[in-house]
ZAMILUM-130636 format. One line per 10 residues: number of its first residue (from 1); their letters; for each residue x, y, z of C-alpha. Coordinates in steps of 0.001 Angstrom, whole numbers, m for minus. Layout:
<atoms>
NUM = A = X Y Z  ...
</atoms>
This chain:
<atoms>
1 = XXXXXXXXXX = m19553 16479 m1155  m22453 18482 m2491  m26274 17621 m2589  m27210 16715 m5656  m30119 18129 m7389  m32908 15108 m8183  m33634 16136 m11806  m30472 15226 m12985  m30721 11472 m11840  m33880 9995 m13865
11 = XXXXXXXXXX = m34298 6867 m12729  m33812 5386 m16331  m30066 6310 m15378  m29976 4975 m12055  m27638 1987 m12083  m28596 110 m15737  m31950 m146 m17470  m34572 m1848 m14991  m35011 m5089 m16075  m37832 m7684 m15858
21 = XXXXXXXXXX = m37079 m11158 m14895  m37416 m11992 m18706  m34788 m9274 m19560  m32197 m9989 m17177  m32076 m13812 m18239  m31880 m12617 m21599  m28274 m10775 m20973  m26770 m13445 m19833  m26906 m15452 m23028  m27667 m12614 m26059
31 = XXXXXXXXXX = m25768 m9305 m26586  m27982 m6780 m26358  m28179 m4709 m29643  m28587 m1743 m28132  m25719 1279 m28848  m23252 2270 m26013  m24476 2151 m22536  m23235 5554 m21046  m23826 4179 m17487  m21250 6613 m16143
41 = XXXXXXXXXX = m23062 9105 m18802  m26524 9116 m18536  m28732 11606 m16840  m25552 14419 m16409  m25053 17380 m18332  m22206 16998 m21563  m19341 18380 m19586  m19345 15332 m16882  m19694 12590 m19545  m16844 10495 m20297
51 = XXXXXXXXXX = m13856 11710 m21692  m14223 11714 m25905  m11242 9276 m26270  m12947 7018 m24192  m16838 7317 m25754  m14468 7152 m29740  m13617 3733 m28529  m16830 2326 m27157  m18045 3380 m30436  m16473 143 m32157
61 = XXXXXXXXXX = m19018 m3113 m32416  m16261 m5134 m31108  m15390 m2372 m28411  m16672 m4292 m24994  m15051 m7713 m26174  m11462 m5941 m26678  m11482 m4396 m23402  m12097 m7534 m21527  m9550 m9196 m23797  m6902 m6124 m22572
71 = XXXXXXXXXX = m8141 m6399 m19284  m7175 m10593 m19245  m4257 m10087 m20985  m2344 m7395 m18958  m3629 m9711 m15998  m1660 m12296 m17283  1047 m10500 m17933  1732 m9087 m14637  1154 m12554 m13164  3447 m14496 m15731
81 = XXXXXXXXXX = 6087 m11635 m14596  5511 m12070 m10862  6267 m15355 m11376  9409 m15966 m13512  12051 m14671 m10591  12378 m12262 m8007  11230 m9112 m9071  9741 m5405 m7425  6806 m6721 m8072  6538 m9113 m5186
91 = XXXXXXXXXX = 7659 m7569 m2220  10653 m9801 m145  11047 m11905 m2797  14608 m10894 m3394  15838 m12156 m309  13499 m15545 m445  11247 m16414 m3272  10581 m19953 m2667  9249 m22621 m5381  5994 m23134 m3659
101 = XXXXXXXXXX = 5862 m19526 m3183  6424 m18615 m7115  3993 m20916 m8239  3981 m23778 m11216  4043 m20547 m13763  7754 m20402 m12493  8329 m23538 m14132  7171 m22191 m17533  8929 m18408 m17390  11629 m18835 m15442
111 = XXXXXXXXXX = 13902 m17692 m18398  12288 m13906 m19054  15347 m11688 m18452  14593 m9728 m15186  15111 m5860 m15074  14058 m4079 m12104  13660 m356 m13936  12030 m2587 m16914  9601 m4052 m14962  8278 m1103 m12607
121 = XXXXXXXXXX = 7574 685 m15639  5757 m2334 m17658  3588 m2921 m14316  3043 940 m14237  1790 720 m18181  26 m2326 m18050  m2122 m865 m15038  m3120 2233 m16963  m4045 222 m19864  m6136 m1992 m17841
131 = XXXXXXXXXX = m8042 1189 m16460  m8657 2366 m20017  m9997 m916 m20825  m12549 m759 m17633  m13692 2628 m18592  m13877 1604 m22061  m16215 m1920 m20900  m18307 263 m18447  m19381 2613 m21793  m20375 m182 m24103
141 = XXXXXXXXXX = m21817 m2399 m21402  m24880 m3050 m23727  m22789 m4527 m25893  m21684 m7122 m23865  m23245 m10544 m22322  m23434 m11289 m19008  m21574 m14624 m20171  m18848 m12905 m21938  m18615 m11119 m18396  m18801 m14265 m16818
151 = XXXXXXXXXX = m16529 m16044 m18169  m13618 m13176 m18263  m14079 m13031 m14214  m13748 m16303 m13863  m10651 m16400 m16095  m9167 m13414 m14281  m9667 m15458 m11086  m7524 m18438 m12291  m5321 m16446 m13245  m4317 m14817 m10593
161 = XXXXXXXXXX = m4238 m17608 m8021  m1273 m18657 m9725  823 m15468 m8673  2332 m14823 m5733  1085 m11970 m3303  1850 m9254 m4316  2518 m5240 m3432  2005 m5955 374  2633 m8919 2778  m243 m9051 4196
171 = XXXXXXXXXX = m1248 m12802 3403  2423 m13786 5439  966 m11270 7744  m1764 m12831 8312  m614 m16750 8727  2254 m15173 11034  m276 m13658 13816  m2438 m17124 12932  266 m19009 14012  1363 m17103 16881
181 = XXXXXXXXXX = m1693 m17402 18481  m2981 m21186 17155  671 m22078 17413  2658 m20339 20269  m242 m19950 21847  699 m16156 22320  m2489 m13673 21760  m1867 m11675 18039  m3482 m8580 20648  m809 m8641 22857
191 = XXXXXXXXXX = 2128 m9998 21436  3869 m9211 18140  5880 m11396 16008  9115 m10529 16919  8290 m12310 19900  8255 m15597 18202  11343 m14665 15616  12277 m18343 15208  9234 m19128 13575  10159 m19781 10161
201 = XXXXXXXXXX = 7022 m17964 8828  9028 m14519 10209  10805 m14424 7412  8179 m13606 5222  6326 m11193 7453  6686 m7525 7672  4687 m6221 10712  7252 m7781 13050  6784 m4980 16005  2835 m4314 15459
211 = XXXXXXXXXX = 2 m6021 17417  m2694 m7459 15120  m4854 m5239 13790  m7681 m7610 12468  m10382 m8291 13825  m11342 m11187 16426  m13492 m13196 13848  m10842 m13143 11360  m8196 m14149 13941  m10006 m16967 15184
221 = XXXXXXXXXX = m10562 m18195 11859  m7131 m18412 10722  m5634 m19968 13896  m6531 m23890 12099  m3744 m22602 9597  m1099 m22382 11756  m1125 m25918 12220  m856 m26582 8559  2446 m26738 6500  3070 m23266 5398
231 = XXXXXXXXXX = 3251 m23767 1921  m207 m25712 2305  m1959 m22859 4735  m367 m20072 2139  m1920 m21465 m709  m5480 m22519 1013  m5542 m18705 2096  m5053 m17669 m2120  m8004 m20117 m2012  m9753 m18879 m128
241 = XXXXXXXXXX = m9434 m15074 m975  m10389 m16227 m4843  m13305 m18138 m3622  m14308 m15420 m1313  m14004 m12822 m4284  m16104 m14538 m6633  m18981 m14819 m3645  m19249 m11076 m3711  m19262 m10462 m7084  m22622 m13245 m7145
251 = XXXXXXXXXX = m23725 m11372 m3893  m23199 m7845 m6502  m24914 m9975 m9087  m27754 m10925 m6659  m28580 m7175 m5103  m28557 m5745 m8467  m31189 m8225 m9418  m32997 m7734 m5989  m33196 m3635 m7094  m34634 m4782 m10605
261 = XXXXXXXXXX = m31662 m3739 m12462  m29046 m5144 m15237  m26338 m7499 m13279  m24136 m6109 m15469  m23435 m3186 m14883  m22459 m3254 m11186  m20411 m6878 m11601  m18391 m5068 m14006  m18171 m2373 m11847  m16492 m4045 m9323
271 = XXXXXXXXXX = m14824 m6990 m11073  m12877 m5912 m13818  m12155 m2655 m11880  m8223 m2489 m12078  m7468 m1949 m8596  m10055 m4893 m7907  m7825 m7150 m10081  m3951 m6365 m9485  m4332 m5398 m6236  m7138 m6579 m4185
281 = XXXXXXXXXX = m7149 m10274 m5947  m3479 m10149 m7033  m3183 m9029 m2780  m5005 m12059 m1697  m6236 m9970 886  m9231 m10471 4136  m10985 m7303 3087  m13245 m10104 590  m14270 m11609 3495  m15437 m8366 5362
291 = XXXXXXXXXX = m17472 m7455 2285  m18778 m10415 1502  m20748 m10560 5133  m21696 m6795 4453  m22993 m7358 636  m24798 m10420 2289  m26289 m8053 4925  m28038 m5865 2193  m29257 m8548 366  m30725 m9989 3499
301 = XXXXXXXXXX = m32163 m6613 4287  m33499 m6558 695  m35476 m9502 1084  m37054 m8276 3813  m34964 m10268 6601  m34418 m7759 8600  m32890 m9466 11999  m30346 m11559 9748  m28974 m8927 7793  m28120 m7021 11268
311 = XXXXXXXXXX = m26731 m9979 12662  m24800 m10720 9539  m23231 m7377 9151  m21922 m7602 12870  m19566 m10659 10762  m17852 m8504 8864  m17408 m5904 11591  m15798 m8581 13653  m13592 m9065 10106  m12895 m5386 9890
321 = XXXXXXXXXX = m13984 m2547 12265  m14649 m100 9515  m17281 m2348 8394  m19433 m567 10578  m20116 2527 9364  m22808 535 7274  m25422 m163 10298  m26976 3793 10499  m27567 3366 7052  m29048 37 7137
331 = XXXXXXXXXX = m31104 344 10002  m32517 4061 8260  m32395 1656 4869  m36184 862 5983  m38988 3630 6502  m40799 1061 8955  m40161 1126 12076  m40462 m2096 13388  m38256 m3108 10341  m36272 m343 11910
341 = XXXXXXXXXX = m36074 m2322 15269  m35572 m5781 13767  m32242 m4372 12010  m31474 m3295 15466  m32169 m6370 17651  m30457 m8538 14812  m27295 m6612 14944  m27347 m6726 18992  m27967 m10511 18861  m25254 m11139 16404
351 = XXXXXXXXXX = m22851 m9008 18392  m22646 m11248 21124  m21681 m14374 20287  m18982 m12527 18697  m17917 m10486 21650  m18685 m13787 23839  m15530 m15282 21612  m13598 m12500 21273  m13419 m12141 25371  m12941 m16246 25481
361 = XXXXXXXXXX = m10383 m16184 23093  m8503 m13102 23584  m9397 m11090 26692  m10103 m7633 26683  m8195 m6712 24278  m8820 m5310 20904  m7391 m5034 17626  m4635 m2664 17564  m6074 393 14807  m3978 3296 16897
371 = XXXXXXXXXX = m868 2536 15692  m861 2126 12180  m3752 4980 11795  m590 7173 12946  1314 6172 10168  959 7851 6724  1347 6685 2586  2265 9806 275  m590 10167 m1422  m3021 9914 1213
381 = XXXXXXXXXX = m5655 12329 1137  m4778 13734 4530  m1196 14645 4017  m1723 15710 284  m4527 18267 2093  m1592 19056 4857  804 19702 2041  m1764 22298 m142  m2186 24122 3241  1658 24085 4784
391 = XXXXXXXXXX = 604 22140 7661  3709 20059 7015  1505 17244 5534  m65 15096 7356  252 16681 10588  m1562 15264 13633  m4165 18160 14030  m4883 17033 10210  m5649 14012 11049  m7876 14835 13867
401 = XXXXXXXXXX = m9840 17769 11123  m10421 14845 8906  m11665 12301 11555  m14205 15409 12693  m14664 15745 8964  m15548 11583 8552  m18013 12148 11585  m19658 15322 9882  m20284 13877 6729  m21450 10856 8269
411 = XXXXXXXXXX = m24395 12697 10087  m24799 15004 7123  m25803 11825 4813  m27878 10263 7992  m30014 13359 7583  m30536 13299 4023  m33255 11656 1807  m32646 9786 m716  m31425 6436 m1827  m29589 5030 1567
421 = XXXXXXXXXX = m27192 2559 m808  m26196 6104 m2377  m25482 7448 944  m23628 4693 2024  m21449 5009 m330  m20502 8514 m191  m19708 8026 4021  m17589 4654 2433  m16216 7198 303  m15394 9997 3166
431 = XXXXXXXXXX = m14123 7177 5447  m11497 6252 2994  m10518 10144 1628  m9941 10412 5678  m7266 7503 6582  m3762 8567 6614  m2618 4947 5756  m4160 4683 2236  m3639 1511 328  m5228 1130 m3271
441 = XXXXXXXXXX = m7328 m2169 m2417  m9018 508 m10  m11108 1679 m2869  m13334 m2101 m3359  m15128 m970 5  m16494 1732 m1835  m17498 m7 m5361  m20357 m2122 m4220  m22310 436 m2479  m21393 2674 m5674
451 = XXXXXXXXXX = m22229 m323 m8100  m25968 m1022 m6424  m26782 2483 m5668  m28699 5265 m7536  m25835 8326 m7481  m24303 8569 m10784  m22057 10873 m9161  m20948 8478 m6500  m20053 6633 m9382  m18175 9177 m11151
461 = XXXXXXXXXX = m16377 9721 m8080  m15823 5684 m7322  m14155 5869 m10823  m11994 8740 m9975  m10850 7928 m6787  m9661 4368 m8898  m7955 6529 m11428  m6117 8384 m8574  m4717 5715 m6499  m3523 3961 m9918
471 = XXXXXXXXXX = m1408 6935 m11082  m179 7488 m7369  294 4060 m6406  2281 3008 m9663  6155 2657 m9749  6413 5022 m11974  5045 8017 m10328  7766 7438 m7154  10580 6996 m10149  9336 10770 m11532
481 = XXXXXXXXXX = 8502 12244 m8379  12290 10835 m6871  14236 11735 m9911  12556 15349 m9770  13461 15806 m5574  10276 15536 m4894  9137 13260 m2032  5373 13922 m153  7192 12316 2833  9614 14433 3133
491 = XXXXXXXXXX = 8417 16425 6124  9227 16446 10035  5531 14695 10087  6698 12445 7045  9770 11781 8345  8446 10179 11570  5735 8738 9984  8816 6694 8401  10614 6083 11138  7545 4676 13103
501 = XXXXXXXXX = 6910 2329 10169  10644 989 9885  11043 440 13765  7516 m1681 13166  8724 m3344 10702  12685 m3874 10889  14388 m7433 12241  15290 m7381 15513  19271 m7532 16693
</atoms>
């Protein structure tokens, strides 16, 4: 992470053209005739601009409306695959793959023929494509309306909440802890769902061994589901999750307007973001609730209400703790003082009430982050470091360097000058290149801060972090990688990194 030089970053480049009211009303119902945008270009020298492959095709007139049109249809695709039967797309669902859970698509492509080897590498493809496409938009942005934009999200978003979860379990994850507390009456803190194994929701779990770790707010909230039928609470959580996405892309939409800059540019930054799509959407998963709260909170702070956008960040630390690394940079976000101090107070009064509930509801205890920050993906950026350097990946005195590291960088950027969005975003950025348990969804923490801020280099690195967890995190890579002997797991650390996960997750007796 290197300081980078002001005269490289006009502020012409900074995140879109700065836009009067006029302007930005005027995207969202004319395309702009303007060539190309360059927004990942602009401002750097010709060795950092895109990649000529990818500047060729943004040359076409019709360049921006293909790549949504790719983006939409490989959407589809994976969805209308997830849903004909069970498949290695959607994890458990070849030992229970219920109607309800398949969705009405099931109805409609029941028939496709079903190939496991087939269909890991079509998902692998179709992803890449779909980040071609997104690099493709983001270079002929100018090109495009903000309705054309629009109206693609909003299709992607129907879309998809007619698939079943998929990758993870975390949606059965969460209605299982929801219900062992709002149901069984049994805190998610201190008991584990194996302690409730006739629940008929265990089935579709996989933490069974491993205390909740989400937060108390989040907890609380979901408890009313376990009351609920589970096929009704499952599909008022995809609901939700949709609902919850498209209120911080319009939060996106708002800040960027706030700063005086195209809406464009950062909503497709985030939104048609690959990662954002297949696995963050496609995941159904509580992380759009943490960042709506913390978009909220900049927007607040960018309207000058100071006290509210501290208290309103403390909601989505209560979602997820990580949420917090934000506060130091909003409280420094303001040069004034007393602004300073109203950050401050708002953030201590919203605290309370939260800690009030969490101690009413659940005691003492906290969310349990220790054990599953023990355990480690491949292609985490811990254990690929431990792996470079022989430490036997990633190794526990790794772990501990890049927690050091986290804090380092942290203080570096509190130090700085500069844009405190941009710095943000590079500690969201250092947080997430130092967890062990690296998931690709990780990555949408990251693209709002890099969306809204000034660093074209944040950017640039937002965009290749995405690029990285696609090609590490698709089947095909473990298929190569397998056939080849090689495995970044297999290590002594690796190998009980495994084993901890498995005796977390396996069926008791």
């Amino acid at each position: 992470m290197t300081q980078e030089p002001a005269p490289t970053e006009p502020p012409v480049a900074l995140a879109g053209p700065t836009l009067t009211g006029a302007s930005i009303a005027a995207a969202g119902t004319a395309t702009a005739p303007a060539p190309a945008g360059r927004w990942l270009s602009l401002g750097l020298p010709s060795r950092l601009r895109s990649p000529h492959w990818i500047r060729k095709l943004a040359a076409h007139p019709r360049a921006g409306r293909r790549a949504l049109a790719t983006i939409l249809a490989g959407t589809a695709l994976v969805v209308v695959y997830s849903t004909a039967s069970a498949n290695p797309i959607i994890p458990g669902s070849a030992t229970f793959f219920p109607p309800w859970d398949s969705g009405p698509l099931h109805l409609i492509f029941r028939w496709l023929p079903v190939n496991t080897r087939a269909i890991q590498i079509g998902f692998s493809v179709v992803v890449v494509v779909m980040l071609g496409a997104w690099l493709v938009a983001l270079e002929c942005l100018r090109t495009i309306s903000m309705r054309s934009i629009v109206l693609t999200i909003l299709a992607l978003h129907a879309v998809v909440l007619l698939a079943p979860p998929g990758q993870l379990n975390d949606v059965w994850n969460y209605l299982g802890y929801a219900r062992l507390g709002g149901l069984h009456h049994l805190s998610p803190y201190t008991h584990t769902m194996a302690d409730e194994i006739r629940d008929p929701i265990y089935r579709f779990s996989s933490w069974h061994h491993l205390s909740s770790p989400y937060g108390p707010l989040f907890t609380a909230l979901s408890y009313p589901l376990a009351w609920l039928p589970i096929w009704v609470a499952y599909w008022l959580l995809k609901l939700e999750a949709m609902l919850l996405s498209l209120g911080l892309i319009a939060l996106v939409y708002r800040c960027a307007r706030q700063l005086g800059r195209d809406p464009r540019y950062a909503v497709a930054f985030l939104a048609l973001n690959p990662i954002y799509v297949i696995y963050a959407m496609a995941g159904f998963h509580n992380d759009f609730l943490m960042l709506v709260a913390l978009v909220g909170s900049i927007s607040l702070l960018l309207d000058h209400r100071d006290r509210s956008a501290g208290a309103v960040l403390m909601l989505a630390v209560a979602v997820k703790f990580s949420a917090v690394l934000l506060l130091p940079f909003l409280i420094l976000g303001e040069r004034n003082r007393n602004r300073r101090l109203d950050v401050l107070v708002g953030a201590a009064l919203g605290a309370l009430p939260l800690v009030a509930m969490s101690l009413a509801l659940f005691g003492p205890h906290i969310p349990n982050l220790s054990d599953q920050s023990t355990l480690l993906t491949p292609f985490s950026i811990p254990n690929m470091v431990g792996l470079v350097i022989g430490a036997d990946g990633g190794a526990p005195w790794v772990l501990r360097l890049a927690d050091v590291a986290l804090v380092a960088a942290v203080v570096w950027l509190l130090r700085r000058r500069g844009d405190w969005l941009a710095r943000a975003g590079w500690g969201t950025v250092a947080l997430i290149a130092s967890l062990s348990w690296l998931v690709p969804w990780y990555v949408i923490w990251a693209l709002p801060l890099a969306a809204l801020g000034k660093s074209i280099r944040l950017r640039r690195v937002a965009v290749g972090l995405t690029v990285y967890l696609v090609l590490t995190f698709m089947p095909i890579t473990g298929l190569v990688l397998y056939k080849h002997g090689l495995n970044p797991l297999n290590t002594r650390v690796g190998h009980a990194s495994s084993k901890l996960q498995k005796m977390l997750e396996e069926f008791p007796g």
